[in-house]
C-alpha positions as CSV (number, residue, x, y, z in Angstrom):
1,X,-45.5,53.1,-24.2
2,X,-45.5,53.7,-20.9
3,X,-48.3,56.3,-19.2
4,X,-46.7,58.7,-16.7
5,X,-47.6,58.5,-13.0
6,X,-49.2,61.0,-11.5
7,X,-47.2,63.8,-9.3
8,X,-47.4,63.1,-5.9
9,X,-50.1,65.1,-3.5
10,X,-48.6,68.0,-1.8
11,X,-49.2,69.2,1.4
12,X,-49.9,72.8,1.6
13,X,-50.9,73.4,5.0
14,X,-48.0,74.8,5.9
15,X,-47.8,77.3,3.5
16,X,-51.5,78.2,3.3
17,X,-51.1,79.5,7.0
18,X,-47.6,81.2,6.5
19,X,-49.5,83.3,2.9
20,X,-52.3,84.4,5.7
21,X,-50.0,84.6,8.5
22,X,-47.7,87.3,5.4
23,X,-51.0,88.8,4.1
24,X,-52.3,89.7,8.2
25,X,-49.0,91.8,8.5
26,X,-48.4,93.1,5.0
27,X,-52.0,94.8,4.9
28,X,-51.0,96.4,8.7
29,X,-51.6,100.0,8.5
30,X,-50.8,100.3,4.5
31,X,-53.8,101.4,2.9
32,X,-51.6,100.5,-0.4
33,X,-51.1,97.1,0.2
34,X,-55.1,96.6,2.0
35,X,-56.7,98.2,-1.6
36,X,-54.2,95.8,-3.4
37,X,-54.8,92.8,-1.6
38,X,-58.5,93.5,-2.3
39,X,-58.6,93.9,-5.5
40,X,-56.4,90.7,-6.5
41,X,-58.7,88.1,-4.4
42,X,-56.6,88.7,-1.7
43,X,-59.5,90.0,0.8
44,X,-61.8,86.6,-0.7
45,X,-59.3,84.2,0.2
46,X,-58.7,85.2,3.4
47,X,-62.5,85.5,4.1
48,X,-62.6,81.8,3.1
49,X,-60.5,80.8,5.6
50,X,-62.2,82.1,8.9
51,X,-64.1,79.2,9.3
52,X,-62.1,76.3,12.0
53,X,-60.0,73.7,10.1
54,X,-59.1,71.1,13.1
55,X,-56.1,70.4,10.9
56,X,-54.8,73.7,11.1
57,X,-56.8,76.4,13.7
58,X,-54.2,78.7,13.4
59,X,-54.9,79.6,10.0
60,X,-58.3,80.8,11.0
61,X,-56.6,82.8,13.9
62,X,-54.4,84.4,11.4
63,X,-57.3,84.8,8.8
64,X,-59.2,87.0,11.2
65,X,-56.2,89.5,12.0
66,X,-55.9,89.8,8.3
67,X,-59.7,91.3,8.0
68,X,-59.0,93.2,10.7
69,X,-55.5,94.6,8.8
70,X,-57.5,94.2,5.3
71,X,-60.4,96.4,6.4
72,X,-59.1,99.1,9.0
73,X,-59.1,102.6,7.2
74,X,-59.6,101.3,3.7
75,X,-63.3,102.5,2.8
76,X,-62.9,99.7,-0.1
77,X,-62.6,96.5,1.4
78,X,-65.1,97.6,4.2
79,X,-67.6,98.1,1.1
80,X,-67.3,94.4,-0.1
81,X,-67.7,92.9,3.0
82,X,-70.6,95.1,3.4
83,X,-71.7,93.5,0.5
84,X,-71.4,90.0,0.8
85,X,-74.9,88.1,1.4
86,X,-75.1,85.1,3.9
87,X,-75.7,82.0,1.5
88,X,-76.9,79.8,4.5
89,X,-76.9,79.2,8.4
90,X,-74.6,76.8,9.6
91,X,-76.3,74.7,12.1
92,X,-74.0,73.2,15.3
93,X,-75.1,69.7,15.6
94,X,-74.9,68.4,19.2
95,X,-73.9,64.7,19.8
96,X,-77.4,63.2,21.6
97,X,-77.0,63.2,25.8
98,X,-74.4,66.2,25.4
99,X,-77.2,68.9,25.1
């Protein structure tokens, strides 16, 4: 008997930025699709990704035009992130002689 090999890793970088990239223009200006998005995780995930990956900074570009288009005019998603509590402080850390 031979064991199965595992499936290769994919690389979803790509189409992590192109879901946010969809979900930023989507949510523009349709209270529908914003209260949707919201209440399927939609409004989480994007939230998730507003913090700088150096492999992919556009991702956190797109990620903040989609909580702009998530939360203008939808009373809803404004309310969670109202919500939300800050879990810690990120400290910057500057290399010694550069500060």
């Amino acid at each position: 008997p031979t064991s199965a090999a595992p499936p290769p890793a994919v690389d979803t970088r790509g189409a992590e930025l192109e879901l946010v990239r969809l979900l930023a223009l989507l949510c523009f200006r349709r209270h529908a699709c914003q209260k949707l998005a919201g209440e399927v995780g939609g409004l989480a995930a994007v939230l998730q990704r507003c913090k700088l990956d150096e492999r992919q900074p556009f991702v956190r570009e797109w990620a903040l035009l989609a909580v702009r288009n998530l939360t203008e005019g939808c009373a809803e998603n404004q309310a969670t992130i109202a919500g939300l509590k800050q879990l810690s402080t990120p400290t910057l850390r500057v290399p010694p002689g550069e500060g």
